[in-house]
C-alpha positions as CSV (number, residue, x, y, z in Angstrom):
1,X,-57.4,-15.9,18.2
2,X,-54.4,-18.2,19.9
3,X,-56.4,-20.7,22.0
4,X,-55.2,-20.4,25.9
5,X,-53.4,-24.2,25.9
6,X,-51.2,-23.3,22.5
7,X,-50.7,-19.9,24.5
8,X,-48.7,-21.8,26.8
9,X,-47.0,-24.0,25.0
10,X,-45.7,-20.9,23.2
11,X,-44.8,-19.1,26.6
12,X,-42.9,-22.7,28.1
13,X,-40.8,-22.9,24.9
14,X,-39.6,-18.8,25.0
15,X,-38.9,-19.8,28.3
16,X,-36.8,-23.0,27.8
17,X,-34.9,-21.3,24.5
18,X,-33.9,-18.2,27.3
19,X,-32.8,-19.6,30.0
20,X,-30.9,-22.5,27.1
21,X,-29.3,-18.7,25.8
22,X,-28.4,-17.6,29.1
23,X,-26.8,-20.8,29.9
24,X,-24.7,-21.2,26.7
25,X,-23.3,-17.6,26.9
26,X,-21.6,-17.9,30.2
27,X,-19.8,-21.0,28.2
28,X,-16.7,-20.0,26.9
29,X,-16.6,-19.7,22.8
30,X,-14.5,-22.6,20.7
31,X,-12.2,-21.4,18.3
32,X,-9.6,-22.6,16.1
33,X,-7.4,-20.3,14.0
34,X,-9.0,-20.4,11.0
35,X,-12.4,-20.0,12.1
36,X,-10.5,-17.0,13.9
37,X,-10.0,-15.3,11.0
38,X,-12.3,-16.0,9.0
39,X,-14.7,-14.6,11.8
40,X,-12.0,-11.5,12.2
41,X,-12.5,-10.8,8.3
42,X,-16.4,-11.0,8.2
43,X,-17.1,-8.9,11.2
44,X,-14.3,-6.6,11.6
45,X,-16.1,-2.9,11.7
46,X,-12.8,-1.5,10.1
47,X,-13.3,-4.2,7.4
48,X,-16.6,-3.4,6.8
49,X,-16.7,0.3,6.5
50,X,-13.6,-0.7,3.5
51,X,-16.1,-2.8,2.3
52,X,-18.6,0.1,2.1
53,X,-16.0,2.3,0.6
54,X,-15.5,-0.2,-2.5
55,X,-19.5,0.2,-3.2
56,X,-19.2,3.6,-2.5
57,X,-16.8,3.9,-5.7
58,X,-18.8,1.6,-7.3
59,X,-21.7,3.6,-7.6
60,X,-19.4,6.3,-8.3
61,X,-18.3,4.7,-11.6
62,X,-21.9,3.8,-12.4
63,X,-22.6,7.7,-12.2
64,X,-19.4,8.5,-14.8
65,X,-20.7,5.7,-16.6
66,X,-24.4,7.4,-17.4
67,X,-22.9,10.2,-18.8
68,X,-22.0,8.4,-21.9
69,X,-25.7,8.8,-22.5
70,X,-28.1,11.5,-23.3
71,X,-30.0,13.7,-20.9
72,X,-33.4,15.2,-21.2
73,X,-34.5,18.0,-19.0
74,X,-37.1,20.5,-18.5
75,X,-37.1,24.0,-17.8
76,X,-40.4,25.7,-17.5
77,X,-40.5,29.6,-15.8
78,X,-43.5,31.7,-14.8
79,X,-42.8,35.2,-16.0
80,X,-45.0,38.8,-15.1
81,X,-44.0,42.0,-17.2
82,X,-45.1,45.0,-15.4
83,X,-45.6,47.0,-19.0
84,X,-46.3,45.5,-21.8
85,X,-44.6,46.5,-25.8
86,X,-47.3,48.6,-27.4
87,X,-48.0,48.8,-31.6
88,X,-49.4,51.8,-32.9
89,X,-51.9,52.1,-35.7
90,X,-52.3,55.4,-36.6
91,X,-55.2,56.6,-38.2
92,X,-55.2,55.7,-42.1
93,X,-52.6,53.2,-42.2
94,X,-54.8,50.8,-44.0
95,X,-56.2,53.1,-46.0
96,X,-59.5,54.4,-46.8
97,X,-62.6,53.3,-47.4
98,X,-65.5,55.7,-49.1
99,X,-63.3,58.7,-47.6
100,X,-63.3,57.2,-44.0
101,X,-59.5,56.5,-42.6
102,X,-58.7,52.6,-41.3
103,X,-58.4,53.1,-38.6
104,X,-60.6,55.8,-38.2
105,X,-58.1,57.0,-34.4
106,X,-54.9,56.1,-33.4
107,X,-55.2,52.7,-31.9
108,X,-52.5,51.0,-29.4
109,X,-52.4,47.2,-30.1
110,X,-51.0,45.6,-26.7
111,X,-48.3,42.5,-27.4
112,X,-48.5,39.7,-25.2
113,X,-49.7,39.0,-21.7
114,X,-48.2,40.6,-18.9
115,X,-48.0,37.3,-17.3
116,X,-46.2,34.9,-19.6
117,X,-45.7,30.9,-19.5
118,X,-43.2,29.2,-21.2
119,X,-42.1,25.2,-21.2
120,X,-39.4,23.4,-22.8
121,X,-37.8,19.5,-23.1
122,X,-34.6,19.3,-24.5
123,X,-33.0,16.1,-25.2
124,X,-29.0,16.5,-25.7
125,X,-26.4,14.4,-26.6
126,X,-22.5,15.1,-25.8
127,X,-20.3,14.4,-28.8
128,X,-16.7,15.7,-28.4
129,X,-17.4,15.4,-24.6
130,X,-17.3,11.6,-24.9
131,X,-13.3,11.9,-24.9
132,X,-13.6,13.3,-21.6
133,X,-16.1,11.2,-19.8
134,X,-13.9,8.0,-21.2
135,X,-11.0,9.2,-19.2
136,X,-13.5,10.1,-16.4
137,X,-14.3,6.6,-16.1
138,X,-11.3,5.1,-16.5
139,X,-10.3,7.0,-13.4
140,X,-13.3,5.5,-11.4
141,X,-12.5,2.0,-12.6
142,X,-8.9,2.7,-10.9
143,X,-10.5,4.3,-7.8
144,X,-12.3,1.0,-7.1
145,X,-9.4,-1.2,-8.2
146,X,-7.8,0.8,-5.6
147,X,-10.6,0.7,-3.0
148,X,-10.6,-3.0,-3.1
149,X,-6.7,-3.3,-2.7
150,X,-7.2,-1.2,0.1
151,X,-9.8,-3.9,1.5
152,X,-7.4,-6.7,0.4
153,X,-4.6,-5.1,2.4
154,X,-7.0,-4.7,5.3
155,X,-8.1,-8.0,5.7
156,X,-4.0,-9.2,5.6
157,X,-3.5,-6.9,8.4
158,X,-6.3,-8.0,10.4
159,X,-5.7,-11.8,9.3
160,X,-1.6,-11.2,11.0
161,X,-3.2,-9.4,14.6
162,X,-5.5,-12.3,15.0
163,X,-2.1,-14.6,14.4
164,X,-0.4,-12.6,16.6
165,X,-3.8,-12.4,19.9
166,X,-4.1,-16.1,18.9
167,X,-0.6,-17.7,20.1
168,X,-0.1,-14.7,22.5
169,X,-3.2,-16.0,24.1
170,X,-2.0,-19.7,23.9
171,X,1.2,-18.6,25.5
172,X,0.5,-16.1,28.4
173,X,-2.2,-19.8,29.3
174,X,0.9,-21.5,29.2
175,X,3.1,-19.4,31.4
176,X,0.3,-19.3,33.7
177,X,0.2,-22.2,34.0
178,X,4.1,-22.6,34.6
179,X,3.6,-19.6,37.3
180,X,0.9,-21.6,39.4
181,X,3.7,-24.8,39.4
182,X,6.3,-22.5,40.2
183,X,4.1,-21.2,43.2
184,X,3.7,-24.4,44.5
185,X,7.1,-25.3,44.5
186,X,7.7,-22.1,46.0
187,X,5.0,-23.4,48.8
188,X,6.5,-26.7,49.4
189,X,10.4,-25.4,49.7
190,X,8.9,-22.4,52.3
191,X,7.4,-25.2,54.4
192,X,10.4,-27.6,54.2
193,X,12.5,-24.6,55.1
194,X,10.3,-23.8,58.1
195,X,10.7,-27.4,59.1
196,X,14.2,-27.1,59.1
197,X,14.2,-23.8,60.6
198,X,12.2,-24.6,63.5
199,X,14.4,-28.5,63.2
200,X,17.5,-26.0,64.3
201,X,19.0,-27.5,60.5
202,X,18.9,-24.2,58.8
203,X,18.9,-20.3,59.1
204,X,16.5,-17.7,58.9
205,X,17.5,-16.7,55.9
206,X,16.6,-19.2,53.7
207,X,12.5,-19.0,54.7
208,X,13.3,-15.5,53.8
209,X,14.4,-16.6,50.3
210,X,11.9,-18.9,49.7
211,X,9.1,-16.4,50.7
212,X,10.8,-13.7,48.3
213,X,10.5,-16.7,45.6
214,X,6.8,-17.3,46.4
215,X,6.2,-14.1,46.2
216,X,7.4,-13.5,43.1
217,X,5.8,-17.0,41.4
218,X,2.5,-15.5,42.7
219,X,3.4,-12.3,40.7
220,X,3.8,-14.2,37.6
221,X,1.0,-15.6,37.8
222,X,-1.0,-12.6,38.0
223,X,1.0,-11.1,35.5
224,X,0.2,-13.7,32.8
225,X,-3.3,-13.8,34.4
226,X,-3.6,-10.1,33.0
227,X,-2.0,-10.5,29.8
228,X,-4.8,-13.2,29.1
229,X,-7.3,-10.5,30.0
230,X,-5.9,-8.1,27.9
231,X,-5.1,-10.4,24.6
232,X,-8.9,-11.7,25.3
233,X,-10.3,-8.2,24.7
234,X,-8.3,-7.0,21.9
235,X,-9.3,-10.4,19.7
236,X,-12.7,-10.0,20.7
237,X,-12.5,-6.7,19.6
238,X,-11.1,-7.7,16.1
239,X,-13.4,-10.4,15.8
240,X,-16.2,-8.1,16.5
241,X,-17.3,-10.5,19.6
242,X,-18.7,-8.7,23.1
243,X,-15.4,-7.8,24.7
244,X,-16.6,-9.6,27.8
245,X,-16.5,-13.0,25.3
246,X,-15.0,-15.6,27.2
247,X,-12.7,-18.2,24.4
248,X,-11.3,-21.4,24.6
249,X,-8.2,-21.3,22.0
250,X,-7.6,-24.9,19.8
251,X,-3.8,-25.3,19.8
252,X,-2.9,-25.6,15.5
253,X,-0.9,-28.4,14.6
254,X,2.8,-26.6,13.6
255,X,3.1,-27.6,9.7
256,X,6.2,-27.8,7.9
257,X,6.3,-25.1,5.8
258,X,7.3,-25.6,2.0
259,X,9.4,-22.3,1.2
260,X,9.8,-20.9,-2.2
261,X,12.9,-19.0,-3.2
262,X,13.1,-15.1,-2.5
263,X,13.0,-14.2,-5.7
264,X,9.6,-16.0,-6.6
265,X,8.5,-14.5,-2.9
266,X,9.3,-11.2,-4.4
267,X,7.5,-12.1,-8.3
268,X,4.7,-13.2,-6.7
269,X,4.4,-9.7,-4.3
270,X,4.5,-8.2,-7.5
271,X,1.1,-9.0,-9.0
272,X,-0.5,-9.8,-5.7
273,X,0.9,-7.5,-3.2
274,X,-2.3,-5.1,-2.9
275,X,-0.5,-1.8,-2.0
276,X,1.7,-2.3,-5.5
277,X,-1.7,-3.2,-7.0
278,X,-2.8,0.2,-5.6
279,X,0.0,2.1,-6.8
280,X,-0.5,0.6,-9.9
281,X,-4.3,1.9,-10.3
282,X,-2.7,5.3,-9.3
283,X,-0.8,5.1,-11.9
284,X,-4.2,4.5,-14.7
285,X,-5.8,7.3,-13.1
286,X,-2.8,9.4,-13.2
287,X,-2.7,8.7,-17.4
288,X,-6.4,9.1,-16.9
289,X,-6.1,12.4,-15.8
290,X,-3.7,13.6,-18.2
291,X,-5.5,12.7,-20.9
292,X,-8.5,14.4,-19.7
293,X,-6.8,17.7,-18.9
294,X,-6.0,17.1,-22.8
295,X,-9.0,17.3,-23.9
296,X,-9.7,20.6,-22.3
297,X,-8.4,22.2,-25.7
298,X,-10.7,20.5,-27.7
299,X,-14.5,22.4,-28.2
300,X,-17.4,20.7,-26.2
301,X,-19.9,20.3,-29.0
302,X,-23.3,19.0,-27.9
303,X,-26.5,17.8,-30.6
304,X,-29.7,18.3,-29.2
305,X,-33.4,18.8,-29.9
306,X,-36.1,20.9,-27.9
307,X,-39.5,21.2,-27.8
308,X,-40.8,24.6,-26.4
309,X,-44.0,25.4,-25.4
310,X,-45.4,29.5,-24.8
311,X,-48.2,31.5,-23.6
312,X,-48.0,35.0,-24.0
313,X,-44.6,35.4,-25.7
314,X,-45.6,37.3,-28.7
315,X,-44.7,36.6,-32.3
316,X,-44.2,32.7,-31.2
317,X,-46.5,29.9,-31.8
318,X,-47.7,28.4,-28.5
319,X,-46.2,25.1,-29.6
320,X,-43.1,24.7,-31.6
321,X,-39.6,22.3,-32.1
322,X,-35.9,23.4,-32.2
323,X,-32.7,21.2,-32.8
324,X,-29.2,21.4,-33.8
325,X,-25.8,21.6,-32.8
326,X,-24.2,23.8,-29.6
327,X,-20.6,24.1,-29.6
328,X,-18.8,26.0,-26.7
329,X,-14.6,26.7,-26.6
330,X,-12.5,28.2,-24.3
331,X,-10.8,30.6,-26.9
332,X,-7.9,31.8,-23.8
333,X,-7.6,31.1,-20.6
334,X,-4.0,32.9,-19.2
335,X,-2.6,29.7,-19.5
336,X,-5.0,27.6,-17.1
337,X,-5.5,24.7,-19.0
338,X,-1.3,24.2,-19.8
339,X,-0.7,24.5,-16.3
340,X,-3.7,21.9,-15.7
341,X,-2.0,19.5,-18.3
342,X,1.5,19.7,-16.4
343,X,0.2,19.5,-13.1
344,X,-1.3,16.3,-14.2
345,X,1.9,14.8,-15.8
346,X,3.2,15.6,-12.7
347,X,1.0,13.7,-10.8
348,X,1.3,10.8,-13.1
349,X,5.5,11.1,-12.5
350,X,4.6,10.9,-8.7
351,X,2.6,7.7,-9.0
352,X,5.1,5.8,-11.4
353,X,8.1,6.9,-8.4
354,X,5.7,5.6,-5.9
355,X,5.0,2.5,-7.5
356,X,9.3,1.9,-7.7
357,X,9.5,2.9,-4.2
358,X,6.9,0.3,-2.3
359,X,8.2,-2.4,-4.6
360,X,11.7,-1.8,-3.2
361,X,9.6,-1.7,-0.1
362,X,8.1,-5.1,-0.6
363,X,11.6,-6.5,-2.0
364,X,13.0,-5.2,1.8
365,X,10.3,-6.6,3.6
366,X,10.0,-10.0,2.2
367,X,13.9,-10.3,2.7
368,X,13.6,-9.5,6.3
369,X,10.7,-12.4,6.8
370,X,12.4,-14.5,5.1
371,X,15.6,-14.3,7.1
372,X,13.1,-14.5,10.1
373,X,11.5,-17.3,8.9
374,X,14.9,-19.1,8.9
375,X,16.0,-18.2,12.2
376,X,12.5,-19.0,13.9
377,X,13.3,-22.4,12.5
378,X,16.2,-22.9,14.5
379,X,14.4,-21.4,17.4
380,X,12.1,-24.1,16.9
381,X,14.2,-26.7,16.7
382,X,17.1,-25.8,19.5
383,X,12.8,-25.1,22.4
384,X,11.5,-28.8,20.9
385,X,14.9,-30.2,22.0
386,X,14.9,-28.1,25.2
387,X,11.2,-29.4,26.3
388,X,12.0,-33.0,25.5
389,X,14.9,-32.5,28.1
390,X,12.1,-31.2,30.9
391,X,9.9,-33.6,30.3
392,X,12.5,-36.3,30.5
393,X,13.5,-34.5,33.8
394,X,10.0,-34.3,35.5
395,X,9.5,-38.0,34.5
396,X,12.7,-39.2,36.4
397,X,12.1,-36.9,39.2
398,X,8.2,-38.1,39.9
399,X,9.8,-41.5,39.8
400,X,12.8,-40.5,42.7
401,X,10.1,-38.5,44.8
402,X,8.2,-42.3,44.9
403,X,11.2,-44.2,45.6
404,X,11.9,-41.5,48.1
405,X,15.4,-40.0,47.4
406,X,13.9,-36.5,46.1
407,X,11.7,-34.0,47.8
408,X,8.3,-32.9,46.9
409,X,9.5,-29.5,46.0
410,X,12.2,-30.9,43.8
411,X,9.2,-32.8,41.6
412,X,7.2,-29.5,41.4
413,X,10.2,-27.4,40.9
414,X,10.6,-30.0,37.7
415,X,7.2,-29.5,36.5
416,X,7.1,-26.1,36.8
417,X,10.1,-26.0,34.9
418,X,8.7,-28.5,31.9
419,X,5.2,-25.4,31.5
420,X,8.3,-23.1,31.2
421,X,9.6,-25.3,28.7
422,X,6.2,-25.8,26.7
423,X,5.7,-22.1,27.3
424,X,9.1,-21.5,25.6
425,X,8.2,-23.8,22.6
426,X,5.0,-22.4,21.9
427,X,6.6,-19.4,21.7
428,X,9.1,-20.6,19.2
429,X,6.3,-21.9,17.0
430,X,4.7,-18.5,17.5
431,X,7.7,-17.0,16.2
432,X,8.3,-18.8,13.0
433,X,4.2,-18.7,12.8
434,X,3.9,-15.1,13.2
435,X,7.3,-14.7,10.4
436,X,5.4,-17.2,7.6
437,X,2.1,-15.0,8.1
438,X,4.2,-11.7,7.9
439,X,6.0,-13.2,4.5
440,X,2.1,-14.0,3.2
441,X,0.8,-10.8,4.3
442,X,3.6,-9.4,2.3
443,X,3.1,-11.2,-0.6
444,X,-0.8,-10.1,-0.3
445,X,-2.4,-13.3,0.5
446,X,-4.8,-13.6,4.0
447,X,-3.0,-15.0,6.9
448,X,-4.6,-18.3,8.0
449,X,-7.2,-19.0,5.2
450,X,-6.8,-22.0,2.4
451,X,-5.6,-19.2,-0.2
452,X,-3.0,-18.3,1.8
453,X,-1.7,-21.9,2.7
454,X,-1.5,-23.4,-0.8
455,X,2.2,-23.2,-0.1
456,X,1.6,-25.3,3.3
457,X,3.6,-29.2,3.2
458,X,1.7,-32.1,4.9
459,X,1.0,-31.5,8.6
460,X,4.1,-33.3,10.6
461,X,3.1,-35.5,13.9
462,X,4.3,-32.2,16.0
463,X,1.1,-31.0,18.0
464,X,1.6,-28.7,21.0
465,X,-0.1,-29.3,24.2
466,X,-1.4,-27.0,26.7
């Protein structure tokens, strides 16, 4: 029994660890890319149930695997014969004996037992069969192959989204923020022009204009205010967080990123491109099934040995063995199995044009990104020139509205303009981000893991602030 004093030490500490639990979760959640992905591909419920599906065809293939082996069963029956077989004697039919018949009447000899038991345990072993169940498993080898490709292709998909929520997060913060400075530059021009409206220096009009402009600053600022929302919710959902998560987003540093040729883009998308991996398991179980549908026209012999066991069967021993050889053919069918083998071939020609097809698919696709991947370059370069200009701009006008030859609205109208600015070179970097994941993804490697970034240069000293 807990003594009282231990009872409460208990009770204090649940207490403590809650309300520490109910502290932390109204803190918002840290994440970087990375560990956005990473969580994306562990707790993704579409990821999972693909995960389930691979050990779902795994377990298939263990079953197509077991019938390699033999199988013993039982079959036992409980049988009642409402009339029995009857032999008759008739009298004399053994002869006689000191002039006295045997038997001496006609005598009925009853077979059997109207209710009749019978048990038997056969152990067989498919022979010719085995061509068969080889091809069998050969095509549940390909359907987990394909399974896992499917996973593989999954995860890439999921691994781009999060890329996509990530920086589209990072940027709607950013324009935000660029709103709010446009709203108070809005603010300060409407009450300098209310000043000078009221001074007798200016018209109506312009506090007209300049409440039209706060206006539309304030709906900006909502407007990027929802987007947040909305981004929030979907990456939660990806992640497989509450959708109520609140998350602070780590800006990346932008890498430069060391490019290989098309053609060694498009070589590589060949063995690791998991839909092409896909089509190519198609293909295996396509020949699988051929060669199975082949084997239709050869005679399913089966070995096998029984033990039987009878009560009141007659002419049988109660206990007593059997074995040998069962062989069963199809001698004609009206042409079922033919049409079998060519729907088959068939199948198999559909899986080899399918294959060509998404490699001239990938081929199409990897030349786009790659083209995209060039011009996000320039993007990048023409926004980080571009913000360099703002904030050279912001810094000469805070130094004019100290020395008093600007107004305060002309130093936020410059910052607001520099947020734009950062706001526009984010979204740059998103860009050529968003086209170097789409060229990985293509080439079937995860988005924003170390596998994927083995292709990644040296970080350069570029680092995007908020």
């Amino acid at each position: 029994m807990i003594p009282v004093r231990l009872f409460r030490i208990i009770a204090i500490a649940v207490g403590l660890l809650a309300s520490a639990t109910s502290t932390l979760a109204g803190e918002p959640r840290r994440l970087t890319l990375r560990e956005a992905v990473q969580l994306a591909v562990e707790q993704n419920r579409s990821l999972k149930i693909a995960r389930l599906r691979v050990k779902e065809n795994e377990y298939k293939k263990q079953a197509a695997r077991s019938d390699y082996f033999p199988t013993i069963t039982n079959q036992s029956n409980a049988l009642h014969i409402s009339e029995l077989q009857a032999l008759n004697v008739p009298p004399g039919a053994f002869g006689t004996v000191s002039g006295v018949p045997i038997p001496a009447v006609n005598t009925n000899l009853q077979q059997g037992k109207q209710t009749l038991y019978s048990s038997g345990t056969m152990i067989a072993q498919p022979l010719t069969q085995l061509l068969r169940i080889h091809q069998e498993n050969r095509a549940a080898a390909a359907d987990i192959v394909t399974s896992r490709d499917e996973l593989k292709k999954g995860e890439n998909e999921i691994a781009l989204e999060v890329h996509s929520l990530y920086y589209g997060i990072l940027v709607a913060e950013l324009e935000k923020k660029a709103a709010e400075q446009e709203t108070a530059f809005a603010s300060e021009t409407l009450r300098e022009h209310e000043n000078d409206v009221s001074g007798g220096s200016a018209l109506e009009v312009s506090v007209i204009q300049s409440r039209a402009e706060l206006l539309e600053a304030q709906q900006s600022a909502l407007t990027a205010e929802l987007q947040i929302e909305d981004y929030t919710s979907e990456l939660n959902d990806l992640l497989g967080l509450p959708l109520d998560t609140q998350l602070e987003l780590v800006p990346e540093e932008i890498s430069d990123l060391s490019v290989l040729s098309k053609a060694e883009y498009i070589n590589a998308a060949w063995d690791e491109n998991p839909e092409i991996r896909a089509a190519q398991a198609t293909i295996e179980k396509a020949r699988a099934g051929v060669a199975a549908a082949k084997t239709a026209y050869i005679p399913d012999v089966t070995a096998y040995a029984r033990h039987s066991y009878q009560d009141g069967v007659p002419f049988l021993v109660r206990n007593f063995g059997t074995f040998g050889i069962n062989l069963n053919y199809t001698v004609f069918d009206f042409g079922k199995r033919r049409a079998t083998v060519r729907e088959r071939q068939t199948q198999l020609e559909e899986a080899e044009q399918n294959l060509e097809h998404l490699k001239e698919e990938v081929a199409v696709a990897i030349e786009r990104s790659y083209n995209k991947l060039e011009r996000t370059r320039s993007m990048v370069n023409v926004a980080a020139q571009a913000a360099k200009l703002r904030e050279e701009s912001e810094r000469l006008a805070n130094n004019q509205q100290q020395q008093g030859v600007i107004l305060i609205s002309d130093v936020r109208h410059a910052t607001a303009a520099n947020y734009k600015a950062k706001a526009d070179l984010l979204q740059a970097n998103l860009g050529y981000l968003l086209a170097w994941a789409e060229l990985q993804r293509t080439v079937g490697r995860t988005p924003g893991t170390s596998a994927a970034e083995g292709q990644i240069g040296a970080p350069a000293a570029r680092r995007l602030s908020r």
